[in-house]
N, C-alpha and C positions, 0 to 999 in steps of 0.2 A: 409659362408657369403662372399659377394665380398667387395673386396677391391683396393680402388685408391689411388694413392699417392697425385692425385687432380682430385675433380669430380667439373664437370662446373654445374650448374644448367640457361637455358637457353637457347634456341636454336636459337639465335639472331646472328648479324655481331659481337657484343663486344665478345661473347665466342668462336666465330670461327677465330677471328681475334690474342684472345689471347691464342689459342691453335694453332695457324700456327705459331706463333710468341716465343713462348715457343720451339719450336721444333728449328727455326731458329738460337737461341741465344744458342742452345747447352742442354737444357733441358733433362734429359732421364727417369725421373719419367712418372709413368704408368699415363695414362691422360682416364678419362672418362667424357664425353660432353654426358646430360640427357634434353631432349628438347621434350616437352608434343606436340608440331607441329607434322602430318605425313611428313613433307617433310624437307628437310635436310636446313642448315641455309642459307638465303635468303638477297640479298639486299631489302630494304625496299622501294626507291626514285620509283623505275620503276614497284609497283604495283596499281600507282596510274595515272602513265604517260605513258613510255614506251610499255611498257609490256600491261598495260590495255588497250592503243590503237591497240595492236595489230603489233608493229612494234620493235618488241624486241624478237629473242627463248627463249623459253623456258628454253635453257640451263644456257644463259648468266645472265639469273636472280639468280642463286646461288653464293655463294663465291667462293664453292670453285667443282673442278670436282668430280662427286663419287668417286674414286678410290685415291681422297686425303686424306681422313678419313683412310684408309686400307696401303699405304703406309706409313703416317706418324703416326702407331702407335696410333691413338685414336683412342679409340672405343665410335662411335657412337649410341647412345638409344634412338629411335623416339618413337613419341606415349606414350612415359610413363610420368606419373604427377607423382609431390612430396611431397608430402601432411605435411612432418614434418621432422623437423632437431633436432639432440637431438647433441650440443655442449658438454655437457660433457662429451656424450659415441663418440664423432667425428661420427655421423651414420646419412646419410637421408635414409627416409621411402618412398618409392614411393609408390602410389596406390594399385598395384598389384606388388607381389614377398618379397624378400626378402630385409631385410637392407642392406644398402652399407658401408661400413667404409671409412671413408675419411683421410690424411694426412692434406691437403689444402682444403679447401672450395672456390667456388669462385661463387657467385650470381650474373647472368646477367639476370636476370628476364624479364626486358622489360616493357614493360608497356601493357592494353588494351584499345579498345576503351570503353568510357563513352555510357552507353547504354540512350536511350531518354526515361526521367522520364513522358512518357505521353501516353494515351488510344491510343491500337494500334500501339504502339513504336517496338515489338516485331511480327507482322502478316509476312507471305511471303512476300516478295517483297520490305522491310525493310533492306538496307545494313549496314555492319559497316565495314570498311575497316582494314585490319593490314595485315593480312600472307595471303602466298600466292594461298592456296586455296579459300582464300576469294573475293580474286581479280576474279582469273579463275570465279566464281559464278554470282560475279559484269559482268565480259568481254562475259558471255553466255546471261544475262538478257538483258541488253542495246542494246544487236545487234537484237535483236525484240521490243525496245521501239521507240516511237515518242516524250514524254513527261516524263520530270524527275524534281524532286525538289531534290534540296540537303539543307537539313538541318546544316548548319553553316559556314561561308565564311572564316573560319580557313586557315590554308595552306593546307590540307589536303583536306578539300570542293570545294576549289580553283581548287587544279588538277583536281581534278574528274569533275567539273562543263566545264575547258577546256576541258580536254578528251571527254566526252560525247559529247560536241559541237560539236569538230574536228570530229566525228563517225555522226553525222546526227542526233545527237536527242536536240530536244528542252529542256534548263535547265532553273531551276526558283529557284535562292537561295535566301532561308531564313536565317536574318541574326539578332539576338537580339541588336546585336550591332548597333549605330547610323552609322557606316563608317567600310571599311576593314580592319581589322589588328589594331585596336587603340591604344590598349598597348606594339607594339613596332615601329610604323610608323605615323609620321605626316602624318595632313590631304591632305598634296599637294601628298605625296602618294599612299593616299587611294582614293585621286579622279581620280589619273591618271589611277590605276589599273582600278577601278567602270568604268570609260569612256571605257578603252581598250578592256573593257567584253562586255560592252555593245555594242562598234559597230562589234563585234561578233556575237551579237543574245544572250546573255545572260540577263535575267532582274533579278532584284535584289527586294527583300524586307525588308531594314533596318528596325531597331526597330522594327520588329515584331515576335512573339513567335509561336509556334507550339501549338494546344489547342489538337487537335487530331489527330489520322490519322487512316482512316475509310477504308470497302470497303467489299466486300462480301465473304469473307476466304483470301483475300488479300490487299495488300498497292493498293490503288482504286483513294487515294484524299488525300490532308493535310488543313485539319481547320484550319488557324491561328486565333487567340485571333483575337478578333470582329468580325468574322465569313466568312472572307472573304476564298473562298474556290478553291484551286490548283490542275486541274485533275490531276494525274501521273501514268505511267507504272509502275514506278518504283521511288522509295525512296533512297537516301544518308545521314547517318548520319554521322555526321563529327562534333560530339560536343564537343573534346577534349577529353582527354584519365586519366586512373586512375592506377598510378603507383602498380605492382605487388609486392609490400613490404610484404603482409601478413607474407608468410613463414619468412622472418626472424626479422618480430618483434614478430610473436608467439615463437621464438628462444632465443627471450632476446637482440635480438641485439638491440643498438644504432637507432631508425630512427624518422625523424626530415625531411619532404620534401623529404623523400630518405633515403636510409642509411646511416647514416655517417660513412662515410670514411678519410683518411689522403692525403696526394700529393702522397703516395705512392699505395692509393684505399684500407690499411689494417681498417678493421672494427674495432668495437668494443671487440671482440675476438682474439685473436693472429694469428691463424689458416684460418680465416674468409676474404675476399675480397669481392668485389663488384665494379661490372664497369657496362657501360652502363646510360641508364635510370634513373633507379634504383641507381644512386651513388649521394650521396649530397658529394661533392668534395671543398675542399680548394683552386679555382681559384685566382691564384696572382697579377690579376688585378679588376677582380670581387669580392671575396668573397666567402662566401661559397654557391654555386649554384648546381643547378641539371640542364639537358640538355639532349633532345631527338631529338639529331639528326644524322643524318648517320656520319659526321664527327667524332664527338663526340664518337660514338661505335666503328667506327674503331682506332682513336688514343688512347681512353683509351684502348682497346683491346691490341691495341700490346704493350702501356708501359707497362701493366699487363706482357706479356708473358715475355718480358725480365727480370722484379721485377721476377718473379718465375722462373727463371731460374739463378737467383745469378747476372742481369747486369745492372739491373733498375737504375731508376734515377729519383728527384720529378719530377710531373707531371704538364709541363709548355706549353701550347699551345692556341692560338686566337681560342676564339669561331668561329665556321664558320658554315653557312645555306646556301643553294643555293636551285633555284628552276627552274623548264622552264614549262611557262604555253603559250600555242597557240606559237609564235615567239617571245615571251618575256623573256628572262634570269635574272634572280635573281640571287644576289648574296650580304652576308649580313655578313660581318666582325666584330667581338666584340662582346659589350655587352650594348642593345640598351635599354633606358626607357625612359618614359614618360616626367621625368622631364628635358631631356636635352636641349638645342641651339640647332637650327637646321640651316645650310647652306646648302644650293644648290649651286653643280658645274651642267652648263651645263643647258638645256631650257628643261622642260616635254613636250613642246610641238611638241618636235622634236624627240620626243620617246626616248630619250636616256641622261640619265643625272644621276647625283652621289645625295643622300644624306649623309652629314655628323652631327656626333652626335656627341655635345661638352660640357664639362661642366669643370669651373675652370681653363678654358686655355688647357685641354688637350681632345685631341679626344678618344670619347670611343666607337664607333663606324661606322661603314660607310657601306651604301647599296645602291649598284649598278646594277642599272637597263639599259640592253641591251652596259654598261660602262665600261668593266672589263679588259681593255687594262694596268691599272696601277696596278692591284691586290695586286702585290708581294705588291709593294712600300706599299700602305694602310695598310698590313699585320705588319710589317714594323714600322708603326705610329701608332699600337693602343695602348693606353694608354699615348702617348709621348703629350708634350706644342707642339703645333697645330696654327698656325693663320693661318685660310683657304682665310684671304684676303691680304696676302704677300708672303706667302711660297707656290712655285710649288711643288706637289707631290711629283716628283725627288729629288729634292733640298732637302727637308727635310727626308727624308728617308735616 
């Protein structure tokens, strides 16, 4: 039977991040990294922008270079699923071969995407974006298309609807939502995005739903609800994604929006970790939250690798999102909702200006569009008593 002193499960930036990082900190325990992907772990931002357009190697989209997996000791398992973890014998099952015995357990699962609950969601020419074969598949279809619908104005549908523009193909996104982004951006934001798409050549469908999507062995058209009807070459679904918890709630673990985990990412098992995605985490200004995004993988990643290597420390750091869609840079500090105050620094109509989120006298988060000259400072201020109509950025930081 093989055996690891810690086997990753995951082939994401959180396990590659926390097995570079485990090595850094002094680590010498045998490390096995099991990732059901053919291709080795992957930045995720630039399958959707960079890379997809075409203006990124190939190479530069991994973490880490081949010959780091071999030099530092891990051994990497592509291609294989894990269909079952038995805690009390410490052993996962993979699909094919034998059991593994584990010392350390560490799940970076990841998430997938949410497939489209409708006639025709599943035909060719039907995308779902995540790894980066999928991209490649995405970046071969669109360079023979004229016309595209992308299915959901997520952040996710966002890139791709930019990218495909930027490439010469006409986008038409459908969006169930009244406005872009509603549950974490006021509406002076979602109209500035909405405007900045549109005099791109993007046109939008709010509030309207997907009824089917038709076509003769292929994605051909998309019916929305009341029958108005979308020619397309090609299809983008971007409906949001559905956390890979299975394997360790069939395990017995703890999950609750994620796995619960501690500031140190240990589960409900002793033996047990989980970062990434996949982690419901004790944030000390949020709460207990879960978060998918590339910041977030890579810093839980590496507090992980130092935690397993005897140097950790609780886990204390600013949510952070960024994005770059056409010439517009995003950038989204904290922890943004619905119910908060909302100030503006700076005119939208001069493309460049700050949103800030406040509630109770203190900021809880800020996002900065094409603005991001103060970054640290905001960094800085999140969670701190805030009056954004006396104190300069500087000055209070």
């Amino acid at each position: 039977m093989d055996r690891a002193d810690i086997v990753m499960i995951g082939g994401g930036l959180a396990s590659a991040a926390a097995a570079e990082n485990y090595r850094k900190a002094g680590g010498t325990g045998s490390v096995l990294l099991i990732s059901q992907d053919r291709d080795a772990p992957v930045h995720r931002p630039p399958l959707s922008k960079e890379y997809l357009r075409g203006d990124e190697d190939r190479a530069k989209v991994f973490v880490h270079p081949p010959a780091f997996y071999a030099d530092n000791q891990i051994d990497l398992r592509l291609g294989t699923r894990v269909e079952r973890i038995d805690l009390d014998r410490k052993e996962v099952y993979p699909q094919t071969g034998e059991p593994i015995a584990f010392g350390t357990l560490v799940l970076a699962t990841g998430a997938r995407p949410r497939s489209l609950p409708v006639p025709g969601g599943d035909l060719p020419g039907v995308f779902y974006l995540r790894s980066l074969a999928s991209s490649e598949r995405l970046q071969a279809a669109y360079r023979a298309a004229q016309r595209a619908v992308v299915i959901g104005a997520g952040f996710i549908g966002m890139e791709v609807a930019a990218t495909l523009t930027q490439s010469g193909v006409g986008v038409t996104v459908v969006e169930m939502g009244s406005r872009v982004w509603p549950q974490i951006v006021p509406p002076v934001v979602s109209d500035f995005i909405a405007r900045f798409y549109a005099d791109k050549g993007v046109q939008f469908r709010f509030g309207r739903t997907v009824h089917s999507i038709e076509g003769n062995g292929r994605a051909e058209r998309v019916r929305l609800d009341g029958g108005e009807i979308l020619e397309a070459d090609l299809v983008v679904a971007g409906v949001g994604a559905v956390l890979n918890s299975e394997l360790a709630a069939a395990a017995g673990l703890e999950v609750n929006r994620g796995v619960v985990v501690d500031t140190s990412f240990a589960a409900s098992h002793p033996d047990v970790y989980a970062i990434g995605d996949i982690a419901s985490f004790p944030d000390p200004r949020a709460g207990r939250i879960h978060l998918e995004h590339w910041d977030n993988a890579l810093n839980q990643g590496r507090a992980l690798g130092q935690t397993l290597a005897g140097q950790g420390t609780p886990f204390d750091h600013v949510a952070y999102f960024f994005s770059d869609m056409f010439d517009l840079s995003l950038n989204m500090l904290g922890y943004p909702d619905p119910a908060d105050e909302i100030a503006v620094r700076g005119n939208p109509a001069d493309g460049r200006f700050t949103t800030l989120y406040l509630r109770d006298g203190r900021l809880r988060a800020v996002l900065m569009l094409n603005d991001d000259a103060e970054f640290d400072s905001w960094s800085n201020l999140i969670g701190q008593e805030y009056d954004p109509n006396r104190q300069p950025v500087a000055e209070a930081s």
